[in-house]
ROPA-352040 format. One record per residue (C-alpha): residue number from 1; y, z negated, x negated; residue in one letter. Coordinates in nm, 3 decimals. Layout:
N
   nr       c2       c3       c1  rest
  NUM        Y        Z        X     A
...
end
This chain:
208
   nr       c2       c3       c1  rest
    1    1.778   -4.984   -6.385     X
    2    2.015   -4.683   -6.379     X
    3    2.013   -4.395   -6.160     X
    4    1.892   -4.058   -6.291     X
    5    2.250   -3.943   -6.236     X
    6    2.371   -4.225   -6.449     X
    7    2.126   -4.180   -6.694     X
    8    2.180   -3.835   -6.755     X
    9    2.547   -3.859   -6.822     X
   10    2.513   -4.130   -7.069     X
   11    2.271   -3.976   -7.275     X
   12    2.529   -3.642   -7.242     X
   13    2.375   -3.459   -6.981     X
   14    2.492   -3.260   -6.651     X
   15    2.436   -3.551   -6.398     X
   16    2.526   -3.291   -6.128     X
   17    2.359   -3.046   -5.828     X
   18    2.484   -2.738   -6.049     X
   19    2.465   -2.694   -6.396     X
   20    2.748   -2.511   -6.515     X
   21    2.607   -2.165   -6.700     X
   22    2.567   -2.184   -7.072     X
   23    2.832   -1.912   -7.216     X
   24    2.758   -1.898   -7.568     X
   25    2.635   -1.543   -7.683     X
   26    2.299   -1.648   -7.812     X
   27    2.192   -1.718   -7.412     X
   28    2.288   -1.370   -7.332     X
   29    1.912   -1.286   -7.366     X
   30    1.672   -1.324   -7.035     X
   31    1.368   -1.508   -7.049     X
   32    1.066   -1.265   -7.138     X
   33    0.908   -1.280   -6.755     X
   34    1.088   -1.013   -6.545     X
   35    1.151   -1.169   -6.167     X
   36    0.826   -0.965   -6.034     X
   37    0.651   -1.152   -6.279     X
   38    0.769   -1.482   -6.203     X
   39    0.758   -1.387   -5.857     X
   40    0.411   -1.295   -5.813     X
   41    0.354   -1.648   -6.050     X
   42    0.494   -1.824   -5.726     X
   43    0.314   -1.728   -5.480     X
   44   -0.001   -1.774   -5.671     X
   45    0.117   -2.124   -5.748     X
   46    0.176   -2.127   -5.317     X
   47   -0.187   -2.054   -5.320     X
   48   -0.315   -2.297   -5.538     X
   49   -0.090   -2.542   -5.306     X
   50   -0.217   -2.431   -5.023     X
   51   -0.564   -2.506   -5.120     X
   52   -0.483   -2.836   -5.264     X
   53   -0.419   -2.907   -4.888     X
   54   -0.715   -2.790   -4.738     X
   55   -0.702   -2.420   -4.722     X
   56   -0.989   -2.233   -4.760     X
   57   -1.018   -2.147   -5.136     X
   58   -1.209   -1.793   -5.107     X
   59   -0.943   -1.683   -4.796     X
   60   -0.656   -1.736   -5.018     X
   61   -0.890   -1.538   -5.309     X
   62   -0.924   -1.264   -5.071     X
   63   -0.589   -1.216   -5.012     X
   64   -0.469   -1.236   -5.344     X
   65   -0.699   -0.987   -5.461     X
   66   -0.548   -0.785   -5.157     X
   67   -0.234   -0.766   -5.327     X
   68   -0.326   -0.718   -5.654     X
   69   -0.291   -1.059   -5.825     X
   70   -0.662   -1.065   -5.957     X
   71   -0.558   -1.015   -6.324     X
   72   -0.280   -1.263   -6.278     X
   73   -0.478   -1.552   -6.172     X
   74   -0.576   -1.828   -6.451     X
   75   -0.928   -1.929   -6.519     X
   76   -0.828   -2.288   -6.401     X
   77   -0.689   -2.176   -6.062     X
   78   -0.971   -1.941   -6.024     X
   79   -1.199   -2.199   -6.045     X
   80   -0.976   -2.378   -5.765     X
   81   -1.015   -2.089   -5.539     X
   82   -1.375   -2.064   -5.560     X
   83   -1.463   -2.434   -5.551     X
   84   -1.696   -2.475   -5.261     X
   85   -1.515   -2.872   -5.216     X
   86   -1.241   -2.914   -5.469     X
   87   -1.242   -3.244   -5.626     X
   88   -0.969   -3.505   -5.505     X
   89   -0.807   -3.486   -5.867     X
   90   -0.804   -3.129   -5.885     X
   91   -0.689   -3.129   -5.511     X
   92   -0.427   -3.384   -5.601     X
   93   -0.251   -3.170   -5.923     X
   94   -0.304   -2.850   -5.682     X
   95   -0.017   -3.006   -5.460     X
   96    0.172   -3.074   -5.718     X
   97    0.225   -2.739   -5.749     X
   98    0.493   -2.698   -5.550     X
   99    0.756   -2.841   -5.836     X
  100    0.668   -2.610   -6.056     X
  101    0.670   -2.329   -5.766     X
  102    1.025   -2.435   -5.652     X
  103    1.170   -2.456   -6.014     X
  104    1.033   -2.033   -6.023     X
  105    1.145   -2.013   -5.715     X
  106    1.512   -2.127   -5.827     X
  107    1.523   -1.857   -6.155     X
  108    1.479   -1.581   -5.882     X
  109    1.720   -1.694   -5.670     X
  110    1.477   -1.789   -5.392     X
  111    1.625   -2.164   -5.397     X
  112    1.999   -2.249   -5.399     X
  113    1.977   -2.544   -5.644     X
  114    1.761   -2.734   -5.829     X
  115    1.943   -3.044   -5.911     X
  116    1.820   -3.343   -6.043     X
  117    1.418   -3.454   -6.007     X
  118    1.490   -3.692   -5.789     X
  119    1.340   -3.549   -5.488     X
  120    1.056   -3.360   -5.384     X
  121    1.098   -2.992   -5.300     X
  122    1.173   -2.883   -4.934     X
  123    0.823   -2.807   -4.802     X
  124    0.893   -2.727   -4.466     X
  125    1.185   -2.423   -4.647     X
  126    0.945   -2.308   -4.923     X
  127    0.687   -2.221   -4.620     X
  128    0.886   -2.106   -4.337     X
  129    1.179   -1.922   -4.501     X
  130    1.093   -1.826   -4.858     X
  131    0.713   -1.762   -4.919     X
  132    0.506   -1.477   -4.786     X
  133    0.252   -1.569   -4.495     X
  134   -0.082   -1.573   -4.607     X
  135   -0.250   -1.207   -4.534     X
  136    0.101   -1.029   -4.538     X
  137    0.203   -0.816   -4.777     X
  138    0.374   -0.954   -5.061     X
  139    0.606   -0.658   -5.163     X
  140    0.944   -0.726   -4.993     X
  141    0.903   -1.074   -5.177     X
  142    0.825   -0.963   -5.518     X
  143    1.083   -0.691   -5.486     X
  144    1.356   -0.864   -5.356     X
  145    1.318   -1.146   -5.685     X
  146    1.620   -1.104   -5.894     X
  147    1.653   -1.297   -6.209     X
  148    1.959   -1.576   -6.218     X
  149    2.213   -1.499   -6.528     X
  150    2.053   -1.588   -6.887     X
  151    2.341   -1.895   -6.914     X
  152    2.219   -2.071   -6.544     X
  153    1.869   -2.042   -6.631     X
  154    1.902   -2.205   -7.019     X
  155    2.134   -2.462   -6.946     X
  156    1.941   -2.570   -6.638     X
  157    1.583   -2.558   -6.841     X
  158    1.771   -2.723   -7.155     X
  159    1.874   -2.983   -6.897     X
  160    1.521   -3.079   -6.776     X
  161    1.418   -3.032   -7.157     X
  162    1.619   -3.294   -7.268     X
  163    1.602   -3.540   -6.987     X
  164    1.256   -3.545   -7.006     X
  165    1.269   -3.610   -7.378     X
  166    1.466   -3.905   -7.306     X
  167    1.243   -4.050   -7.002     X
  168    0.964   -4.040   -7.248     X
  169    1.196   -4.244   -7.492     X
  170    1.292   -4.484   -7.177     X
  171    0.923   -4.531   -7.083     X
  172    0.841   -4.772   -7.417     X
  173    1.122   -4.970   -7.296     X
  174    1.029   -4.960   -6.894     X
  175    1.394   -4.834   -6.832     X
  176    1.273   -4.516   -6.668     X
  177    1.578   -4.403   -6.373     X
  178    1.490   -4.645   -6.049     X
  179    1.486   -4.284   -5.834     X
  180    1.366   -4.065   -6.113     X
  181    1.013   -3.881   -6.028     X
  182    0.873   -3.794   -6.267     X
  183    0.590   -3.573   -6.178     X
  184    0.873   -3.340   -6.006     X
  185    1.065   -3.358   -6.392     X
  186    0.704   -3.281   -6.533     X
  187    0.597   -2.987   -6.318     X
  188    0.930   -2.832   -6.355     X
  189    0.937   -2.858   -6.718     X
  190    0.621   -2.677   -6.726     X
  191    0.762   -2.393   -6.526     X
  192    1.013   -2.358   -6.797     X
  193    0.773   -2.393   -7.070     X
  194    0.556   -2.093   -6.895     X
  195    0.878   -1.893   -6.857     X
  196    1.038   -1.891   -7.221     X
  197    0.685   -1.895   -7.381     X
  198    0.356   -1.669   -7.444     X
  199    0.122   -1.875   -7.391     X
  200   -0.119   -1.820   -7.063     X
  201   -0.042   -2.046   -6.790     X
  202   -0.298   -2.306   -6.828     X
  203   -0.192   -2.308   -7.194     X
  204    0.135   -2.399   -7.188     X
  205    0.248   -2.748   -7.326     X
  206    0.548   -2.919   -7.200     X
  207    0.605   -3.080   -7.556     X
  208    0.907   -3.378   -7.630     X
end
């Protein structure tokens, strides 16, 4: 089997760290979340982490409510929060989280690159240098979010588009990238779904 790398480049796409920035006019337009939206979307996605490893669900609630994020919370991840035991599956897609945290992340600048879903995200970074403690205040984050250029965050969401379109194609053959993961492609490409689209965040479909 091919590496993602190679995969990517023979089916035409960026194979590298950086994507270069789309420059055609039509991707002049940002996508419809501000970066205090898609801010304040991460670090209730570092929430529902959180409690996918263990942290008390009505703590995290608490806080959260704290800072304003009631409205902003989806009936699914509610339901998270105030789970007296969550359930090993829904603990399971709760840590999963983080890939579609980190790809938000990367729109506001908050991670350098994204590259290629080869790799998990950088747990020990996301907790220790990017993401508000729990029980602090969350401002400084949320206003400090500044949206990447309209071209970098297209041609990087067209990118995971398309590759996953093409994993999905590779799968009925089993030639699926030997390093590829694809929950990390999967996650991310629901991030982008959220962020171009209307729909509500447990309504968003990462179609191919």
């Amino acid at each position: 089997m091919t590496s993602t790398r190679e995969f990517a480049i023979a089916h035409q796409l960026c194979g590298e760290e950086v994507v270069p920035a789309n420059k055609e006019a039509k991707y002049d337009e940002p996508p419809p979340s501000s970066a205090a939206e898609i801010a304040r979307r991460a670090i209730i996605l570092h929430c529902v982490v959180a409690v996918g490893f263990g942290v008390d669900g009505g703590e995290v609630l608490a806080w959260l409510e704290s800072q304003g994020l009631t409205d902003e919370i989806s009936p699914q991840e509610l339901a998270l929060f105030q789970a007296e035991t969550p359930s090993d599956e829904d603990s399971a897609g709760a840590q999963w989280r983080m890939e579609a945290e980190w790809a938000l992340l990367w729109t506001i600048g908050k991670v350098a690159t994204l590259g290629l879903p080869t790799r998990t995200c950088d747990t020990a970074q996301l907790v220790d240098e990017i993401m508000p403690g729990l029980g602090t205040p969350i401002d400084d984050f949320v206003q400090s979010a500044q949206l990447r250029s309209p071209g970098e965050i297209e041609a990087e969401h067209d990118r995971h588009y398309n590759l996953h379109c093409y994993v999905r194609q590779a799968m009925k053959s089993k030639q699926v990238p030997r390093d590829l993961n694809y929950v990390v492609l999967w996650q991310r490409c629901y991030a982008f779904e959220w962020l171009y689209s209307s729909a509500e965040w447990d309504e968003v479909q990462v179609d191919t």
